[in-house]
Each structure stands twice: as C-alpha cells, then as structure tokens.
C-alpha positions as CSV (number, residue, x, y, z in Angstrom):
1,X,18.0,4.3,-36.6
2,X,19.0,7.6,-34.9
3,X,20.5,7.6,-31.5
4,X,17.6,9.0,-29.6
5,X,15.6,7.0,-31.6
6,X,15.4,3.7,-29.0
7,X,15.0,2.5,-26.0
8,X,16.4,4.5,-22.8
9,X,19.2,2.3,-21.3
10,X,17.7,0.8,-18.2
11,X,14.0,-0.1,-20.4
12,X,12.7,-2.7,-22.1
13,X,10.4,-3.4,-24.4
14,X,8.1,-6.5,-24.0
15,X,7.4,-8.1,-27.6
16,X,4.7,-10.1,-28.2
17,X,6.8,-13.5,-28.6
18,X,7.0,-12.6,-24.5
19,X,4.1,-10.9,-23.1
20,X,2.1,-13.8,-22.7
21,X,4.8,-15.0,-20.1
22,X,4.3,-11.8,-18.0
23,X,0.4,-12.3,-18.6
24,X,0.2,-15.6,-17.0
25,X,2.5,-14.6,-14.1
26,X,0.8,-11.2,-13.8
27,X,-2.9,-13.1,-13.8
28,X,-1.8,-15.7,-11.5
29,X,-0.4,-13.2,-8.9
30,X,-3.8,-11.3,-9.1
31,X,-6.0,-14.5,-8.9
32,X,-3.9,-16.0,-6.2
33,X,-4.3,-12.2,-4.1
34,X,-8.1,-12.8,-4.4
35,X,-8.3,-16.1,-3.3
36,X,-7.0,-14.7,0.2
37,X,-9.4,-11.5,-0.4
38,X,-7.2,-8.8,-2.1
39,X,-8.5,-6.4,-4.2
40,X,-6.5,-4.5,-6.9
41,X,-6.3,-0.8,-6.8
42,X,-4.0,1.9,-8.8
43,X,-2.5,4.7,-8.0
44,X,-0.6,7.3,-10.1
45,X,2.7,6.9,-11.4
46,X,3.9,10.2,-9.7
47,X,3.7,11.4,-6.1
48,X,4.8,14.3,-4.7
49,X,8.5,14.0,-3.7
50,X,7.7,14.4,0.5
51,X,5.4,11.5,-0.3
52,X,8.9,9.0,-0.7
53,X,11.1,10.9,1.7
54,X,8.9,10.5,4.8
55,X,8.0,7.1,3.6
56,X,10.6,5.3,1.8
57,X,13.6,7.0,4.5
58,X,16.0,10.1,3.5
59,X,18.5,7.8,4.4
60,X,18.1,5.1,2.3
61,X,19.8,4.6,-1.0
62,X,16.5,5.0,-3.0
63,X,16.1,8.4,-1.7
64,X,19.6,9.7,-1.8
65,X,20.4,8.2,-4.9
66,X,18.1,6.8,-7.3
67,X,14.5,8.1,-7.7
68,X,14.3,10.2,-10.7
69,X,12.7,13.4,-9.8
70,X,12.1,16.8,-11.2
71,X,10.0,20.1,-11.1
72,X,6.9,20.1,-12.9
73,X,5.9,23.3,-14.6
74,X,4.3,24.8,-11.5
75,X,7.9,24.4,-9.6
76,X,6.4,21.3,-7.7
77,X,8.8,18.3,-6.9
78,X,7.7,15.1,-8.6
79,X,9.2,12.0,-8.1
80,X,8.3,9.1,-10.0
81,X,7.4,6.3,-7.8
82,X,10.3,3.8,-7.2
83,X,7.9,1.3,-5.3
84,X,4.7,0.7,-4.7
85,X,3.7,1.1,-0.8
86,X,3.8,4.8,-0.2
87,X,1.6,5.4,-3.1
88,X,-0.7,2.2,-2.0
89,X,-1.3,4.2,1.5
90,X,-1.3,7.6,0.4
91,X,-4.6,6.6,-1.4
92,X,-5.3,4.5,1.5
93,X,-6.1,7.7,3.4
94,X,-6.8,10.1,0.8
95,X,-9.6,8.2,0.2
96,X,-10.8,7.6,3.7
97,X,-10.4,4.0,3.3
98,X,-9.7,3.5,7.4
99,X,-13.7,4.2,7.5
100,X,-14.0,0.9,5.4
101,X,-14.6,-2.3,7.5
102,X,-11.0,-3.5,8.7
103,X,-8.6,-4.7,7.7
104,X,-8.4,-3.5,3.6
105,X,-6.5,-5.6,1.2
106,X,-5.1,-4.2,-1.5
107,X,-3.0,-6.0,-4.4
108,X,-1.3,-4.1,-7.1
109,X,0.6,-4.6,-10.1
110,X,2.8,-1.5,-10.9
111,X,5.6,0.4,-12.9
112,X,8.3,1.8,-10.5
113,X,11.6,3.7,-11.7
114,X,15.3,3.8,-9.9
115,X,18.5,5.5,-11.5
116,X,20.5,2.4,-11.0
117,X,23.0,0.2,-13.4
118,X,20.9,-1.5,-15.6
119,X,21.5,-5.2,-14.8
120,X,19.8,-8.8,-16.0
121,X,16.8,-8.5,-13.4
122,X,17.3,-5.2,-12.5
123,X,16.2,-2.3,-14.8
124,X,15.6,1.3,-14.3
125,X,11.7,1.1,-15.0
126,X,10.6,-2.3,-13.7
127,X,7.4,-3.5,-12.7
128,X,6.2,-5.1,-9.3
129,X,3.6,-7.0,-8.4
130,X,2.8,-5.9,-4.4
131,X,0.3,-6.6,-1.9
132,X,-0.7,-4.5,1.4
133,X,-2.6,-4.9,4.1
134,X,-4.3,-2.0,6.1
135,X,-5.5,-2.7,9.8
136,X,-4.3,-6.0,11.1
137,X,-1.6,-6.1,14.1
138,X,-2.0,-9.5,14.8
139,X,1.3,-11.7,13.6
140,X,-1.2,-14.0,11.7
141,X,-1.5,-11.3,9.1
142,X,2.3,-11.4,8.5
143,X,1.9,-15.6,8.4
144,X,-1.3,-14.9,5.8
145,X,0.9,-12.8,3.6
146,X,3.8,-15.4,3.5
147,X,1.4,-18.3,2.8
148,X,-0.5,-16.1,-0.1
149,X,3.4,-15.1,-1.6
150,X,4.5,-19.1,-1.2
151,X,1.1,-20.5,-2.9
152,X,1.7,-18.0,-5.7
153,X,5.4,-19.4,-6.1
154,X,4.0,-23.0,-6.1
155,X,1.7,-22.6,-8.3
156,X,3.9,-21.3,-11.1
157,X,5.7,-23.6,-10.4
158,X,9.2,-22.3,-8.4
159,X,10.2,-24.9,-6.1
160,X,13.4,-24.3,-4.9
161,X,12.8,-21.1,-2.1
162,X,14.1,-20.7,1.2
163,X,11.3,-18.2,3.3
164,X,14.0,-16.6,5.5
165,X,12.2,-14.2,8.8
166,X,13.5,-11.7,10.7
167,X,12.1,-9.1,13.1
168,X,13.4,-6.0,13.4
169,X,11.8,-5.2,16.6
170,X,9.7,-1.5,16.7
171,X,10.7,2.0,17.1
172,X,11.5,1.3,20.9
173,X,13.7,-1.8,20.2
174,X,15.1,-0.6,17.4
175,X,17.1,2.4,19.3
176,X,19.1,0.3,21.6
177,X,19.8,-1.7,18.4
178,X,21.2,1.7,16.1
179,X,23.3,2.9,19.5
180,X,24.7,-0.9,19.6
181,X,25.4,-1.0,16.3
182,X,26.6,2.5,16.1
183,X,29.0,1.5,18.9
184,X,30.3,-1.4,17.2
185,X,30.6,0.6,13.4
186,X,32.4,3.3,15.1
187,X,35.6,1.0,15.7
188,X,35.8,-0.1,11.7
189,X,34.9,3.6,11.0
190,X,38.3,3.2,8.6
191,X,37.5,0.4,6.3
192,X,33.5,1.9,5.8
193,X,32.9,3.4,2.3
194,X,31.9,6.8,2.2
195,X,27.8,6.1,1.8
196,X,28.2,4.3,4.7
197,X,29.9,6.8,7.0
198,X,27.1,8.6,6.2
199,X,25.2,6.5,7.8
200,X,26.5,5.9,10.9
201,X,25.1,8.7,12.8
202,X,21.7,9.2,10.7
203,X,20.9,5.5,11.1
204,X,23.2,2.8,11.5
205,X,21.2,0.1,10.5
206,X,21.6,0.7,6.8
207,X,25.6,-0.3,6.6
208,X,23.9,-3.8,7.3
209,X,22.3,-3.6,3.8
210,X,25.2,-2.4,1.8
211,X,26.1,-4.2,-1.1
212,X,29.8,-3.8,-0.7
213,X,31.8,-7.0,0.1
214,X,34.2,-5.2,2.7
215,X,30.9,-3.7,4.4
216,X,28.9,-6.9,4.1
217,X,31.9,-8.5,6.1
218,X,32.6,-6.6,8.4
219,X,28.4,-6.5,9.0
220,X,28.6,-10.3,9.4
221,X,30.2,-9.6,12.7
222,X,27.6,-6.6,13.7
223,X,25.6,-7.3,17.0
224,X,22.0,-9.2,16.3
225,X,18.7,-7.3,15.9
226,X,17.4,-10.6,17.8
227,X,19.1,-10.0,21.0
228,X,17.4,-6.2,21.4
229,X,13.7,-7.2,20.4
230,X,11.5,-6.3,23.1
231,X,9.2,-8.9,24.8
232,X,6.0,-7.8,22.8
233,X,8.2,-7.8,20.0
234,X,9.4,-11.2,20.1
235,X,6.2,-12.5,21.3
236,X,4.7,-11.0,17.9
237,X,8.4,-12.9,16.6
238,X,7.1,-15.9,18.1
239,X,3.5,-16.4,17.3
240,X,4.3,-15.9,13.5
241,X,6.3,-18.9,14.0
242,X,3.8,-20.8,15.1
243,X,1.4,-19.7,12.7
244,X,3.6,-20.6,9.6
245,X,4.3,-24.0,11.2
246,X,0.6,-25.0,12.0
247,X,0.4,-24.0,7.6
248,X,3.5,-26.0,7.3
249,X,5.3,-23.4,5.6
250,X,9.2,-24.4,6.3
251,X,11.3,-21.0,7.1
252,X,14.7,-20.2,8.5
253,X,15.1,-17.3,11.1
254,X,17.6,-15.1,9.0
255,X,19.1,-11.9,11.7
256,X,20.9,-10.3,8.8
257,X,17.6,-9.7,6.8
258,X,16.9,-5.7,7.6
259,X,15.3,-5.1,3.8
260,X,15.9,-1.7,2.1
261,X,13.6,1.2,3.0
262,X,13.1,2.6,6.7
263,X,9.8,2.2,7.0
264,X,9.7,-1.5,8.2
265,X,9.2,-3.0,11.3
266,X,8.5,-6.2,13.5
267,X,8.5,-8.8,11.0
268,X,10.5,-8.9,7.8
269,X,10.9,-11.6,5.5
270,X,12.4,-12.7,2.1
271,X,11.7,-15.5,-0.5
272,X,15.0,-16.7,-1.4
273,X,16.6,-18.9,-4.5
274,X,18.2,-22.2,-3.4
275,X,18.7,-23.2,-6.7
276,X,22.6,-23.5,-7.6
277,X,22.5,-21.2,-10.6
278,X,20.8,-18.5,-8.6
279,X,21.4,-19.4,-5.1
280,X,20.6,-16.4,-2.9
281,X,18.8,-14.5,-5.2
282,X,15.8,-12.9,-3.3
283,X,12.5,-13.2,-5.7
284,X,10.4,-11.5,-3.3
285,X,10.0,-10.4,0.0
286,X,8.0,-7.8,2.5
287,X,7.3,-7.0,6.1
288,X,5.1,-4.7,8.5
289,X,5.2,-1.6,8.7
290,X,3.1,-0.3,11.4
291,X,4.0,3.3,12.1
292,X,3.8,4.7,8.2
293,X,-0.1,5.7,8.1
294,X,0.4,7.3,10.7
295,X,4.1,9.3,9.4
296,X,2.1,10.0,6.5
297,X,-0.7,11.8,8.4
298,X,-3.1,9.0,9.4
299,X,-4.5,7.5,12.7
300,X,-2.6,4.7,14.4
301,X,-2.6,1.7,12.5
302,X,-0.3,-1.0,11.4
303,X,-0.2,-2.8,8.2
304,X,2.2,-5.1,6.6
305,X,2.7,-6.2,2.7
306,X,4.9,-8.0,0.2
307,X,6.1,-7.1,-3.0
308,X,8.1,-8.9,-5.8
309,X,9.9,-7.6,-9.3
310,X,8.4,-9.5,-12.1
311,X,11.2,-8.9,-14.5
312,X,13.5,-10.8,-11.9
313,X,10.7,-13.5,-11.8
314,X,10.6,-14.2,-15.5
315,X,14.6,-14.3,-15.7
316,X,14.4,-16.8,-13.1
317,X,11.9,-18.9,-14.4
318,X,13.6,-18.7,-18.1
319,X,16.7,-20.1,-17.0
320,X,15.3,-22.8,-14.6
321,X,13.6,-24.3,-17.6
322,X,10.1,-23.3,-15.4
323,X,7.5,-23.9,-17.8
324,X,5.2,-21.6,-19.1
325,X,1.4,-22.0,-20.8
326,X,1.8,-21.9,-24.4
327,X,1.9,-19.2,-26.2
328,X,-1.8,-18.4,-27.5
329,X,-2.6,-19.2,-30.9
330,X,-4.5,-18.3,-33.6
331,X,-7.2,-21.0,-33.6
332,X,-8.5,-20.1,-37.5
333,X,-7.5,-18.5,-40.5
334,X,-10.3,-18.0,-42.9
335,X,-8.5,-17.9,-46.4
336,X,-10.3,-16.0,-49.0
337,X,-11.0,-15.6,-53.2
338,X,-13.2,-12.9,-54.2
339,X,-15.6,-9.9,-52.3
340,X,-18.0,-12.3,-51.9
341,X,-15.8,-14.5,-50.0
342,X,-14.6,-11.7,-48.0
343,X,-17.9,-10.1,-46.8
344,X,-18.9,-14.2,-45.9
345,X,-15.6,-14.1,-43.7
346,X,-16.1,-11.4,-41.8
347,X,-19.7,-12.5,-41.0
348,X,-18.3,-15.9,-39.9
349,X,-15.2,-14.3,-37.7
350,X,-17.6,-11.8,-35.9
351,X,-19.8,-15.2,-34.5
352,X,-16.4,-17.1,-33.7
353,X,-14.6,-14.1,-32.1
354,X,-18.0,-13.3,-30.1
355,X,-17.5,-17.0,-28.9
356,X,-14.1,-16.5,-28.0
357,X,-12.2,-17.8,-30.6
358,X,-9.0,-16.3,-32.2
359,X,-10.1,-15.6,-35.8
360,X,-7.5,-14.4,-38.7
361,X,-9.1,-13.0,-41.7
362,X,-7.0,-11.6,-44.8
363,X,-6.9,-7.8,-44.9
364,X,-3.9,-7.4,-47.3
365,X,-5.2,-8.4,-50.4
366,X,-3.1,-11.2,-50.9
367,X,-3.1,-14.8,-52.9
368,X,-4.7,-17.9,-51.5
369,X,-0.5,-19.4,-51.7
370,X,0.3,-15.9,-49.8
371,X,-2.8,-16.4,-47.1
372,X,-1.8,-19.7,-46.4
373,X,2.1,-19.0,-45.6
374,X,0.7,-16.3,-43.6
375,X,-1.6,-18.7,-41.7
376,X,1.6,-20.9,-40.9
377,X,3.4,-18.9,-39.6
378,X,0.6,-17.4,-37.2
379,X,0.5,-21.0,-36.1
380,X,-3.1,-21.4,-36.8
381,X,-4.8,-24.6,-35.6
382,X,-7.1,-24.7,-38.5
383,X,-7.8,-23.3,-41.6
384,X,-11.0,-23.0,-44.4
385,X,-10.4,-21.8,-47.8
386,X,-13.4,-19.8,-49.2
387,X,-14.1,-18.8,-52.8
388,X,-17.1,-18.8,-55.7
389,X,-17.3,-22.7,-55.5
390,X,-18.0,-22.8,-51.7
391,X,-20.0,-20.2,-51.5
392,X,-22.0,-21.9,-54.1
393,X,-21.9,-25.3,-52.4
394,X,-22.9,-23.8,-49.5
395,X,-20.0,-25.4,-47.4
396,X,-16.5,-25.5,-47.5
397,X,-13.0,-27.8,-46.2
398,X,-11.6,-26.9,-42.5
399,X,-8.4,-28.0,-42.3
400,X,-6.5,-29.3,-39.0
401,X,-3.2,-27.8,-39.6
402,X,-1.5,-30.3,-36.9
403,X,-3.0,-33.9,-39.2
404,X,-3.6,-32.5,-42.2
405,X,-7.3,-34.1,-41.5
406,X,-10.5,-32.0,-43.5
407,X,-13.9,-32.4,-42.4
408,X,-16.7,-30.9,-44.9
409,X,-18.8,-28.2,-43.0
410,X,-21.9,-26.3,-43.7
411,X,-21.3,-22.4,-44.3
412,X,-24.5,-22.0,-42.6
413,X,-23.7,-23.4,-39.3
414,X,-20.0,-23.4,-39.7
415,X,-19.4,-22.2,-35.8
416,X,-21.2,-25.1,-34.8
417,X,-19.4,-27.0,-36.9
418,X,-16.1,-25.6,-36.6
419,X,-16.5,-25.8,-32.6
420,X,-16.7,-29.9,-33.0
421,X,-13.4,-30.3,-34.9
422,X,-12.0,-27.7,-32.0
423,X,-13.3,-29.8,-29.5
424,X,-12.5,-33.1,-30.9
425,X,-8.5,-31.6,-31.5
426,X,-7.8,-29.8,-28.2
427,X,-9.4,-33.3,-26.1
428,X,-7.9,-36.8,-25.9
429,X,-10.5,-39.3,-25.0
430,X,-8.7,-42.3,-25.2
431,X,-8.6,-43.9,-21.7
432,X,-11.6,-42.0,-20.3
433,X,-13.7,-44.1,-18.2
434,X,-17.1,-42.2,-18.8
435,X,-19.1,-44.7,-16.6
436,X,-17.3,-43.7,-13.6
437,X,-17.8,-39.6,-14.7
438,X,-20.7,-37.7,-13.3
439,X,-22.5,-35.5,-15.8
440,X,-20.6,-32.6,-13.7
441,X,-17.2,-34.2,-14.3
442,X,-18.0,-34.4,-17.9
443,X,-18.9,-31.0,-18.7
444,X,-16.2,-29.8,-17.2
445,X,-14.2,-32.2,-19.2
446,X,-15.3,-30.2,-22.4
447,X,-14.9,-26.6,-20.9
C-alpha cells in the first residue's frame, strides 16, 4: 500500500468486529442523558478560531499548542473543534435558545481533533460523548449532572470510580487565588519548564495542571484553591455536598482538581479509576462554567456540563474484562438453488427484515457447499436451504445452527413459522413459574 495511502497517525479506524462496542456505549450514554431530560443536538465540526480562544483560554495548552487550524479559501481562520462546549453554546445563542423555557439540556456525541502524541486512549481525532446544561445556578444542577455521569458508569457496568470535587471558586475568588499562587511560583521560578514560565504571569493556575513530574511536585506544595473560595462560593461548595449525599453518591473533596480549559468555575469534578491497573485514570469529568455565554456574546447566565472520551472508555472496559452485549448476529441465511429459489428469497427476506430480523441472502452466485461456509462464518443462528424440490413441496428445513435441530415449515407462512423456532431458541423456559406471571409479565417475557 502506498505511504499516503493509510490512516493519519493519531486516527483510527473502527471495524465492524468493534463498532458494536462503541454502539452500545454510545446508545446507553444517549438513553441515560434522556432519562434525566437531555436532548441531543449537533453542531459543525469547525468553528471559527475566536470561537476556541475566547472560550477554551489562550493560555491553555489546547489553544497554544494543539488545535489544528488553518485558513479556508476566503482567508478565514478555522479551527477544528478540539471539544465540544464552545460549539454546544455557540449554537446555544445563535439560535436564540435563552428564549426557550429554562434551563436547556443538551447531550452530544462528537468528533474533536488535538495535535498531540498519539497514545492508547488518546488520539488526535477522538470522539466525546458531552452534556451541557444552559440556565441553572443552583449547585443541584452540578449534583444532577454527577448522578446522570455515575448512573451511566453503573449501568455499563464500571464499578471501581472515585467522583473526586473541587471548586474553583468564581472570577472574584479566583484572583486572590492566581496572585497567591503567583507568589508562591515565583520562588521555584528556576526548576519551572519553559510552558510554564509562561504562565506565571498570564495565569498561574495552569502550572497546577502540567503534566511534568518536577511541576506536578512542586504544585503539590502550591497554596489550596479551598482556602480563597468566597462565602457564596463555598456555600454553592457546600450544598452540592449535601445534595450528592442525600443521592448517596460517595465523593472525595480533591483541591488539586483545576481541569484543563479556562473557562470553568465553582464546581469541578472528575470520575476517576481505582482500579490497580488504571488507578488514576480520569474517565470523565466536567464542571460549571458560568461566565462563558456571556464571554461569547450572551446574557448572564450560568451553565455547567460533563464530558467523557469514549475511546479512553472502551480501552478501559477492554482490559477490565467489562462485558459487552454480544456482538449482533445474523439471525438467517436463506441458502439458494436456481432463479426461482432466488426471487422466493428475496420475497421472504423483505417480510423478515421489515420485522426486524437480520436476513442474509446469496448475491454471489455461489454453491449451496459455498453458501453454507459463508453462513458459518456470519454466525448465523439459523439457516433454510431452498431449491426446485421445496419450492415444489411448498415448504422447506430451517436449521438451528447452535443444535443442529430442523423443524419443517410452510414457505407460505415461513415468517410465522420461522419466528416460533426464534422464539423457542433465544427463551429458556425451564423453571418459569407461569401461575405466578401476570399476562403483563409474560408478554414482556417474549419481547
């Protein structure tokens, strides 16, 4: 294959053998969101580049370093979206949304794109799965988003998370924080790396997320965001507290948790791996961030959200041995002999398929020996074999691949019939008390 014939380093492609994992986690996510009232929107996967800098923060690593932008052909800056809030409350007020009954939920599943060394987890297109909420200052907004990201994590099936809070206080607190801070970095100013010199006059507070060890340690040491909060601040702190422990969600107060991007503030919070293997990888995490509507143009309102990278998820879950739905299979293969058999398949895959079924038909041309091989190796739960003699009979032998068991079925109501053996395969009754069923419970049995 030629070199510029493959994927760009930093992308992946998703085959079908793995798709179906990123379908259940991607449905899930979207059905747990509208259990709590979220609605999905999309947004484009470029924004204009003063979109991300007022948003995301000049001084942040995404900005200075890793978004991948460029001049279109009118000579206007493009940026391809490296996450998905800015863009979620751009359209927010583009659209007038704010005129909308309050507060709007809005969930989203994404692409996003960062020039940064490709990594297991960590790619240079990744996808997120994100939620925001537009309108709600109360701190049971920030417990409501928490308890929507922890039933989504329980119900796939991830047990072993720490929810870690912070709060980083609001614009107020939060510059009596950067001068103390800024104080304190000044005297280490010679074992900082360059980036973050940089930051020590712009805004201090991002040396406490830099991913260098001699940075993180001397940050250990850094004065506490805690101990500059202002009372409504840690009132709001407070209150979320409560809220999580009246859900009995367990947490840990966390002071080093800042998150990346400048636009957070109050409450921030992380989901966080306790597992050996993986302990302290973050899976997911979020905050409010009240004063971005209106940096972006907007009225006064706050919002928070919570986002998670699903690449990172399905790592994780791979090698915790987290199990996943079965792949789906191909629930018939019609195996055929002749025209006539052919034009009687597709008439009898059209009514299956319109029921739901998966339905393989032959449309290679090949042997009954070849069809067969091929309906193996799609996994197929059943099988018929149709040629002059059924067709003549008027019924034919559906095979359960999994016993080797044939039951005789009419070609002329062969969904009818097929749907029995389906049923009778995919249901063990043995044990079922039916007595003590209502007709309710019953049908639902057969769903």
């Amino acid at each position: 294959m030629a070199a510029n014939i493959k994927a760009i380093k930093g992308t992946k492609d998703t085959l079908p053998s793995e798709s179906y994992k990123l379908q259940y986690i991607e449905q899930a996510a979207l059905d747990t969101a509208k259990s709590f009232g979220y609605h999905e929107m999309r947004t484009p996967v470029f924004e204009y580049t003063e979109l991300f800098d007022r948003s995301v923060g000049e001084t942040t690593d995404v900005v200075q370093k890793e978004m991948y932008t460029f001049n279109d052909k009118g000579e206007r800056s493009i940026t391809l979206r490296p996450e998905g809030t800015a863009g979620a409350v751009r359209a927010f007020l583009e659209h007038g949304l704010f005129n909308e009954p309050l507060p709007q939920k809005v969930c989203y599943l994404t692409s996003c794109y960062r020039y940064e060394k490709p990594q297991a987890g960590r790619l240079r297109e990744f996808h997120q799965f994100g939620i925001e909420c537009f309108g709600a200052a109360s701190a049971l907004a920030d417990a409501e988003i928490i308890a929507l990201a922890k039933q989504y994590f329980d119900f796939i099936g991830i047990e072993k998370l720490a929810v870690e809070i912070n709060s980083i206080g609001c614009p107020e607190c939060r510059k009596k924080y950067s001068e103390a801070l800024k104080s304190f970095f000044e005297s280490k100013k010679a074992d900082l790396c360059e980036t973050c010199l940089s930051r020590l006059d712009r805004n201090p507070m991002r040396i406490l997320d830099c991913k260098s060890p001699v940075c993180s340690g001397i940050a250990a040491d850094a004065p506490v965001v805690l101990d500059y909060i202002c009372d409504d601040c840690r009132e709001h702190f407070e209150k979320l507290q409560t809220y999580l422990k009246a859900m009995e969600i367990d947490f840990v107060v966390n002071p080093q948790i800042v998150r990346g991007l400048d636009y957070y503030t109050r409450t921030v919070f992380e989901f966080v791996s306790m597992d050996e293997k993986t302990k302290g990888l973050v899976l997911g995490g979020g905050g409010r961030y009240d004063g971005l509507i209106e940096e972006l143009g907007g009225a006064s309102l706050p919002a928070c959200g919570f986002a998670m990278g699903l690449e990172r998820l399905l790592i994780y879950m791979e090698e915790s041995g987290i199990p996943f739905p079965e792949a789906p299979k191909c629930n018939l293969s019609i195996v055929t002999a002749g025209e006539g058999a052919t034009l009687k398949a597709l008439e009898l895959a059209s009514e299956l398929r319109a029921e739901g079924y998966s339905v393989n038909i032959d449309i290679a041309g090949r042997s009954i020996k070849a069809q067969m091989k091929y309906a193996n190796k799609l996994n197929s739960q059943f099988t018929v074999v149709i040629g002059d003699n059924e067709l003549e009979a008027g019924e034919a032998r559906l095979k359960n691949m999994a016993d080797g068991n044939e039951t005789v079925v009419s070609l002329a109501e062969f969904v009818s019939g097929f749907e029995r053996a389906y049923l009778d395969s995919a249901i063990d009754l043995s044990g079922v008390d039916f007595s003590a069923m209502t007709q309710t419970d019953i049908n639902n049995l057969f769903k």
